[in-house]
C-alpha positions, -999 to +999 in steps of 0.1 A: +000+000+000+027+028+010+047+015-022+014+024-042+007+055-028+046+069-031+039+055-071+009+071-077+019+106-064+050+104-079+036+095-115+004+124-109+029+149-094+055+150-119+029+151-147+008+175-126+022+209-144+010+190-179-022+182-166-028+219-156-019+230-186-042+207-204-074+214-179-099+231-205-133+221-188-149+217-157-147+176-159-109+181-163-114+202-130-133+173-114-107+149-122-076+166-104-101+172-068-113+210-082-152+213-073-165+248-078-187+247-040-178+233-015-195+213+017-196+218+054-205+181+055-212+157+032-224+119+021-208+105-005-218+080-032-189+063-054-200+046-087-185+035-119-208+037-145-245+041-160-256+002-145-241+009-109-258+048-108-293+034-123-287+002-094-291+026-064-309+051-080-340+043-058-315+045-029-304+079-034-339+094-042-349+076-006-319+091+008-326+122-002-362+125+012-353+112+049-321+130+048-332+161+036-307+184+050-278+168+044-259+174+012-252+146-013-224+140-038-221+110-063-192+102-080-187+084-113-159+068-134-174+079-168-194+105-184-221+083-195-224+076-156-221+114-147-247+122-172-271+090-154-262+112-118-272+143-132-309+125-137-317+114-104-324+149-084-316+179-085-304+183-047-280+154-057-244+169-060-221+151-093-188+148-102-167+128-121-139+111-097-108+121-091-073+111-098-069+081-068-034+100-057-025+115-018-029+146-026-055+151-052-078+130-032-066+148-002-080+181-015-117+162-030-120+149+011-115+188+019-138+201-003-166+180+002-161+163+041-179+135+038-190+119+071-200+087+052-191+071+022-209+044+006-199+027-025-217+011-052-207-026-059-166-030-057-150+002-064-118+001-044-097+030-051-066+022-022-059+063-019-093+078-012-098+046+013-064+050+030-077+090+039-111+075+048-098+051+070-071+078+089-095+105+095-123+078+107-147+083+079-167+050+076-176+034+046-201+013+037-206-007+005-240-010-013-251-037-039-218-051-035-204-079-056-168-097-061-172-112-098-156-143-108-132-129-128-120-102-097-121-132-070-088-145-075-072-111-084-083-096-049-074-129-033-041-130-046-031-094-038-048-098+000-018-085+016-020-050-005-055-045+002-063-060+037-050-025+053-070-003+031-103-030+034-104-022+074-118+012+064-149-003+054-172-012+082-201-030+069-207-044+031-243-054+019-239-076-007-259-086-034-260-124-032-251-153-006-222-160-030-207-124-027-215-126+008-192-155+013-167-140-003-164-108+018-165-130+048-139-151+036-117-121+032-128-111+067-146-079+061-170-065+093-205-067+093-213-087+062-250-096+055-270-104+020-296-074+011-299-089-017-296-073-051-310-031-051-312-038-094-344-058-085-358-025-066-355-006-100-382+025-111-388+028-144-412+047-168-444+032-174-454+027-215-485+017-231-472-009-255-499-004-282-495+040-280-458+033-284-464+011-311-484+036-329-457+066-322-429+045-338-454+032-371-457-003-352-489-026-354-504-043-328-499-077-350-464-073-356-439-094-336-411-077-324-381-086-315-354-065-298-314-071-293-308-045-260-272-041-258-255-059-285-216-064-285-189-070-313-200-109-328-240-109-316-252-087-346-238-115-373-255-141-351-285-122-348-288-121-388-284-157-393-312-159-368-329-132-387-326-150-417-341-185-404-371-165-383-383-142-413-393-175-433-413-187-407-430-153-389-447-133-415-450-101-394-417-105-377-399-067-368-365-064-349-350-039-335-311-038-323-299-017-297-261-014-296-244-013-263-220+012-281-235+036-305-199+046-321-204+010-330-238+015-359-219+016-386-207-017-380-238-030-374-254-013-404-228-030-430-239-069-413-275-062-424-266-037-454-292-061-477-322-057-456-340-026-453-334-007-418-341+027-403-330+047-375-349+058-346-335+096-345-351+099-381-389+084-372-392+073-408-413+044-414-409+011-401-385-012-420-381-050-410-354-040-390-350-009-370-315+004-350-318+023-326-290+053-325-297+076-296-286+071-260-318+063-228-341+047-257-334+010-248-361+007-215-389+020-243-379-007-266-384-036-241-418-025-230-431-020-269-412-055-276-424-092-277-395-107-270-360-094-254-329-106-259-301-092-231-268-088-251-234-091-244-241-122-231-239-146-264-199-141-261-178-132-233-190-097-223-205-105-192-238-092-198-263-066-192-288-058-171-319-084-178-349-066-148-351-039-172-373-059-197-385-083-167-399-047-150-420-042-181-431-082-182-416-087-216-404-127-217-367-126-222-341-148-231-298-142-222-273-161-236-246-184-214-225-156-205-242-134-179-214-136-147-219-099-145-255-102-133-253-142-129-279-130-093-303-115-112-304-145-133-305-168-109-333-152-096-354-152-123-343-189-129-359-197-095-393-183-106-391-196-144-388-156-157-363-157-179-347-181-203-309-193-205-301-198-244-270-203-263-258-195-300-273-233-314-306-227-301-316-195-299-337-199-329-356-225-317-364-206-282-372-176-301-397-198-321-411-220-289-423-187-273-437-176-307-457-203-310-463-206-274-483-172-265-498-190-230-457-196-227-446-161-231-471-142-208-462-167-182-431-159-188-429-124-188-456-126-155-429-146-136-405-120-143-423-089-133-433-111-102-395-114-091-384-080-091-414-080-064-399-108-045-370-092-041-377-057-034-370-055+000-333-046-005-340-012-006-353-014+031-321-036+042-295-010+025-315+018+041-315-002+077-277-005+077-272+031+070-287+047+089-262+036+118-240+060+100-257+086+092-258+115+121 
């Protein structure tokens, strides 16, 4: 730990006058501990991206309503997730994170003076939790998870983080598994509260109105790819191919995880006719979707969801956000990133576990099936209600921290 923080300081601190120099916007600001107000006192959140921020979104807004006085900051490793922060209230402080050196993180801890901080999932940063731990500033973690690929990397390297880990004085995890992990790594106050992704708010749609807006019929069958990655458009077109001989009225819609990425995915299906959402033309057999916050809409208009990234070895995505709206769903093999979730939904037959052989013929058993896919998609909506006291556990815990 002391040979990483003399490393880090020394690598930000030499480059520090090109930094400076290089500072043209108030992000680059954020990133080097500048804030433009400060706090008297403080709780901060720490999250990496757009899934963690939307995972304890309900958190925050609850948060924010019993702690009403207090002031709030969330941090975030991206923009995307900054711009996900900037959503959830207006009294909610953002900022992107800054640099994980001694002294830049020094000067964020000054600014803001957090008398808690809680972080989302596993973001350990060893600076900002070797300050936290010397000036007594307890952390808790939220929705917290070792993955499968992380487990042996944290295991292996116990001796660098066990010093920074005894800042952290209670982790809610989100599954018995994690939870047996941070005990085996002897972290304080361990419990399961279960996963906050299943105590998600969403809009609410009228599937047939939002049919109608985007040129849609009630008869056609749609079909949508959410969050596609690099090899599952190709296999989505050979599954294209076989499915548009056998479903008259068959639509699909792919939503790219990436949007730098439509090009790409335009020149796999360049001899079919597609559209774009952004241009509201109308309705070809297959329509991509190229504008950011769209994807939720798409699963409750849809017949069928597929959860990308998950058909190769991405990890994938979020799959509650189509069980929310009851849309039956199927996810590919590789889903270690939200294996809970899954698993959950396994246990109450709401989802279903496909592979690259046989997606066709799952997409074409709930087709034919429509008794199948409403039980389906009930099952799923049914879970995220199951599980929805996690909100209620995570709030329980902190509260002991909170003044």
């Amino acid at each position: 730990m002391f040979i990483y923080c003399i490393i880090t300081s020394l690598l930000v601190g030499l480059s520090y006058p090109i930094i400076k120099l290089r500072i043209k916007s108030k992000r680059d600001k954020q990133r080097i501990g500048i804030l433009k107000n400060g706090f008297e006192q403080s709780v901060w959140i720490h999250a990496a991206s757009v899934g963690e921020v939307n995972a304890v979104k309900p958190l925050i807004n609850l948060l924010l309503q019993k702690y009403s006085q207090k002031d709030f900051i969330m941090t975030t490793m991206t923009s995307t997730g900054l711009e996900a922060a900037k959503k959830i209230s207006p009294k909610l402080a953002v900022s992107l994170f800054p640099i994980d050196a001694l002294f830049i993180q020094r000067r964020f801890f000054n600014t803001i003076n957090p008398e808690l901080i809680i972080l989302v999932e596993t973001e350990f940063w060893p600076n900002m939790l070797h300050i936290a731990k010397k000036r007594k500033i307890p952390v808790v973690m939220v929705n917290a998870r070792i993955s499968d690929n992380s487990f042996p990397k944290y295991r292996n390297l116990r001796f660098f983080w066990k010093p920074v880990w005894k800042a952290i004085k209670a982790v809610n995890a989100q599954s018995e598994k994690d939870e047996r992990r941070f005990i085996g790594f002897r972290f304080n106050n361990v419990i399961n509260a279960h996963n906050l992704k299943f105590c998600i708010d969403l809009p609410e749609f009228n599937k047939i109105t939002l049919r109608k807006e985007l040129g849609y019929s009630e008869d056609d069958f749609i079909i949508v790819w959410g969050s596609s990655r690099p090899g599952e458009e190709k296999l989505f077109k050979e599954v294209f191919i076989s499915l548009k001989e056998k479903i008259n009225n068959l639509r699909v819609v792919i939503v790219p995880r990436h949007l730098h990425r439509i090009p790409q995915v335009c020149e796999i299906f360049k001899e079919y006719d597609y559209h774009f959402y952004s241009k509201l033309e109308e309705p070809e057999d297959i329509l991509f979707v190229d504008e950011m916050g769209i994807l939720n809409m798409i699963y409750a208009l849809s017949d069928i969801a597929i959860v990308g990234g998950s058909f190769f070895n991405f990890g994938g995505h979020n799959p509650l956000e189509p069980a929310f709206y009851g849309t039956p769903t199927i996810i590919g093999r590789y889903h270690h990133s939200c294996r809970d979730s899954v698993d959950r939904l396994l246990e109450n037959n709401g989802i279903i576990v496909s592979d690259k052989k046989k997606l066709t013929d799952d997409i074409m058993n709930l087709y034919n099936n429509k008794e199948l896919r409403e039980q389906l998609g009930s099952n799923a909506k049914q879970t995220l209600g199951l599980n929805s006291d996690s909100l209620k556990t995570n709030l329980k815990v902190l509260e002991k921290y909170l003044k």
